[in-house]
N, C-alpha and C positions, 0 to 999 in steps of 0.2 A: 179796267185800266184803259186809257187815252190811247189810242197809238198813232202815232206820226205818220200818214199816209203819203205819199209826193207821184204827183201825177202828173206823168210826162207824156210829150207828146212828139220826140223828134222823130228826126233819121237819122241813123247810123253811118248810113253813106251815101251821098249824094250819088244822085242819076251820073254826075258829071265826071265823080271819080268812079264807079262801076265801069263808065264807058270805056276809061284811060285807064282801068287797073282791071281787068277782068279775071283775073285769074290768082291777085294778089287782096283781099277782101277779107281782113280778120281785124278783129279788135277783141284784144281778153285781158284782164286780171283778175286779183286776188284780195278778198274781201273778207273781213272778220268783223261782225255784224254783231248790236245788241239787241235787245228787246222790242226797241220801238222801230227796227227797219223793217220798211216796209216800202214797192215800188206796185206801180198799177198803171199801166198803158192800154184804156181803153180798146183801142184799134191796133195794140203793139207794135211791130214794125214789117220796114220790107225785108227784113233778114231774118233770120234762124238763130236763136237765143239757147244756147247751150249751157245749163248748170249741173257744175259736179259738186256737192257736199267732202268737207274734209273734214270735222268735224262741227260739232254742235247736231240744228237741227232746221232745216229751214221745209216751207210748205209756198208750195206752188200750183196755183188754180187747185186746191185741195187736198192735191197727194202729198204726203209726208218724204220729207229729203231726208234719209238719213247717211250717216258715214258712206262715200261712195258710192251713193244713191245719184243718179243721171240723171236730169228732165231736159226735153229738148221743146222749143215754143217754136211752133213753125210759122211762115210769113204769114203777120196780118193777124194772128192769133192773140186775142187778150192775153196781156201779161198783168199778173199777178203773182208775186210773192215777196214773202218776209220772214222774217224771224219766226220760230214756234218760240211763243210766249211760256208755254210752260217749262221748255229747256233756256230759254235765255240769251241764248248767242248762238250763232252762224256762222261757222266759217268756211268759206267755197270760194271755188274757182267761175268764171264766167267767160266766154266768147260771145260776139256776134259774130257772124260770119252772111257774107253774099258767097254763097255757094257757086261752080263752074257747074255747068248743067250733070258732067259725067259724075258730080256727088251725088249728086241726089237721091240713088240711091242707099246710101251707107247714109238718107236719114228719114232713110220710113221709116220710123219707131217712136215712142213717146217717153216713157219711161225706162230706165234698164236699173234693176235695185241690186242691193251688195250681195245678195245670194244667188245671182245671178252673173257675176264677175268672180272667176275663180280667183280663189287667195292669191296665187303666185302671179296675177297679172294688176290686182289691184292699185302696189305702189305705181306699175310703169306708166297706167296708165295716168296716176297722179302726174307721175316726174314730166310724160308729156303734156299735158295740160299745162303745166307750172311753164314747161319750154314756151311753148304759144303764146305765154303773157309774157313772159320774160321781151321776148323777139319784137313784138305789135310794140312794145314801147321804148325803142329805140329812133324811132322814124326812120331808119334806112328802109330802103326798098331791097335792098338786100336782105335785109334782116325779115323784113315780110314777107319777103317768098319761104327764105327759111321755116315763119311760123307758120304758114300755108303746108306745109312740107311734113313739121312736126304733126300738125292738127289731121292730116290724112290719113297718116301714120298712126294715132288715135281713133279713128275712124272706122278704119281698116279692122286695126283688132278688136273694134266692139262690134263690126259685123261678124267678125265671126265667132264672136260669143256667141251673139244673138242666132247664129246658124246652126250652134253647137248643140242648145238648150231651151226648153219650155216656158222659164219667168218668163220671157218679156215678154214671149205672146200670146201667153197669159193677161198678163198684166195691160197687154193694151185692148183683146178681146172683152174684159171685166170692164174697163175704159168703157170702151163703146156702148157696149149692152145697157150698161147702168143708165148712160146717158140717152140712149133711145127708149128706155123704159121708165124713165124716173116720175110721170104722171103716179103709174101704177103701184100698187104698197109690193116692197122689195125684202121680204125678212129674208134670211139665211137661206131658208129651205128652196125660196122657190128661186135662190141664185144658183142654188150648189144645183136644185135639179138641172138649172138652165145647163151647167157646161158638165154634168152627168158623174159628178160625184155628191159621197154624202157629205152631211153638213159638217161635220166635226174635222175632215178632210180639208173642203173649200175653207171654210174660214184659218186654217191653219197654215195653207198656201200664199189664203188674200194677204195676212199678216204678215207673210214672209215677203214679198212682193212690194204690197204697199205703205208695210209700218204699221198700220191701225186696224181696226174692227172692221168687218163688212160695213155696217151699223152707224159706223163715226164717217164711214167715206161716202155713205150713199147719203147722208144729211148732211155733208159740205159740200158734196156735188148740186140737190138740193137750194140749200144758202146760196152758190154760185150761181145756179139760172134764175131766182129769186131777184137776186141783185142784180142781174142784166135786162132784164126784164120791167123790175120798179125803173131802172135810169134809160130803160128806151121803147116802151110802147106805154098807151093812156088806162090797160088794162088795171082793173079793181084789184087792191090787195086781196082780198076774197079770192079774183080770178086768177091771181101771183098764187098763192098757196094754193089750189086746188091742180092748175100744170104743174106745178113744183111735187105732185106728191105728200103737200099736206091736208089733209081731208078736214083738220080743226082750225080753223082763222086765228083765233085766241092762240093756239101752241105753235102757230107758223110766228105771230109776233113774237113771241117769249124768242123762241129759240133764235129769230134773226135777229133779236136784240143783242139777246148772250155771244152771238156769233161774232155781230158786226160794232156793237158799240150802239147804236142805232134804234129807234122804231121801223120799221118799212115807213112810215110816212115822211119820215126826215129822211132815210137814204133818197127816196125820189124828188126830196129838194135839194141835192146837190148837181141833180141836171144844169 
């Protein structure tokens, strides 16, 4: 299937109003998304791109969004995401925000997923999201400090979920590792060795965390350096799949085809 890619390249907020607004820096709404959304911001932006899933299903630079599922895209970090094609529709909330330097901690984290938000905080943390966009589209400036106000207050209690419990950092250590190691063949065993449980464990964790298979995430992780790689150095598809972790030329096209729509050699003619 064809999917509608759109590939933007702004800013969210001018150097000019950052200057004059330092402390009032949000932009959010609410989004109910079909099959063929899809966004990709090569060099993404100078702010911090926070998605919450409400229902459906969406995937962002690989990781699976689901119900209450969090991703945060930090400055300057590719964006990539859309729809998962096999559930059909997305529906989620969004921010940008120019962060006040005193946040920045409340957003060291990348991912935070539903088993990691206990039940009795999940709606609030909706209802404040929902406030933040509500607020950002009034154009008072009142009303923005307000969503500034609300979004901290979201903030706040996702750090200290995150302070409370294991997924997220989990789920961002798995992040990392996969990513510093993805040359190398990565089966189950020698992930679960890596963070010192057994395999039937790890994978039961990765799935509770990330949505999907060790298996399906270390091969879209995979497809994703693949794909940055064909659109910005002169290296050989051969040389694309052997860093990527595919040791077979012939199964690294198959699969980047299935993945992307594409051959590798037509993705790196969209440069």
């Amino acid at each position: 299937m064809n999917r509608k890619i759109i590939f933007t390249h702004e800013v969210i907020f001018s150097p000019e109003y950052v200057k004059t607004h330092p402390y009032r820096c949000v932009w959010a709404s609410e989004y109910r998304m079909g099959s063929d959304y899809r966004i990709v911001r090569d060099v993404g932006t100078e702010d911090h791109l926070l998605l919450l899933t409400v229902s459906g299903m969406g995937i962002a630079n690989g990781t699976a969004l689901k119900p209450y599922s969090l991703y945060l895209f930090k400055p300057h970090e590719k964006h990539d995401y859309r729809t998962d094609s096999d559930v059909g529709n997305w529906h989620f909330l969004w921010a940008h925000l120019h962060a006040p330097a005193n946040w920045l901690p409340l957003l060291e984290w990348k991912t935070l997923s539903i088993q990691a938000i206990p039940e009795s905080e999940r709606q609030r943390i909706v209802e404040l999201f929902r406030d933040v966009a509500v607020n950002t589209s009034s154009g008072s400036g009142y009303d923005e400090a307000l969503a500034m106000n609300f979004l901290e207050n979201m903030l706040l209690r996702l750090a200290k979920i995150r302070a409370a419990g294991g997924n997220l950092d989990f789920g961002e250590d798995v992040r990392r590792y996969v990513i510093d190691h993805l040359s190398e063949r990565l089966p189950v065993a020698s992930l679960a060795a890596a963070f010192r449980l057994s395999p039937s464990r790890f994978a039961h964790r990765f799935r509770n965390v990330f949505g999907t298979s060790p298996q399906a995430y270390v091969e879209g992780c995979r497809i994703e350096m693949a794909r940055r790689l064909l659109l910005t150095t002169t290296m050989s598809v051969k040389e694309v799949a052997l860093t990527c972790g595919f040791m077979d030329p012939l199964y690294f096209s198959k699969r980047f085809s299935h993945a992307t729509g594409s051959a590798p050699s037509q993705w790196r003619n969209l440069r």
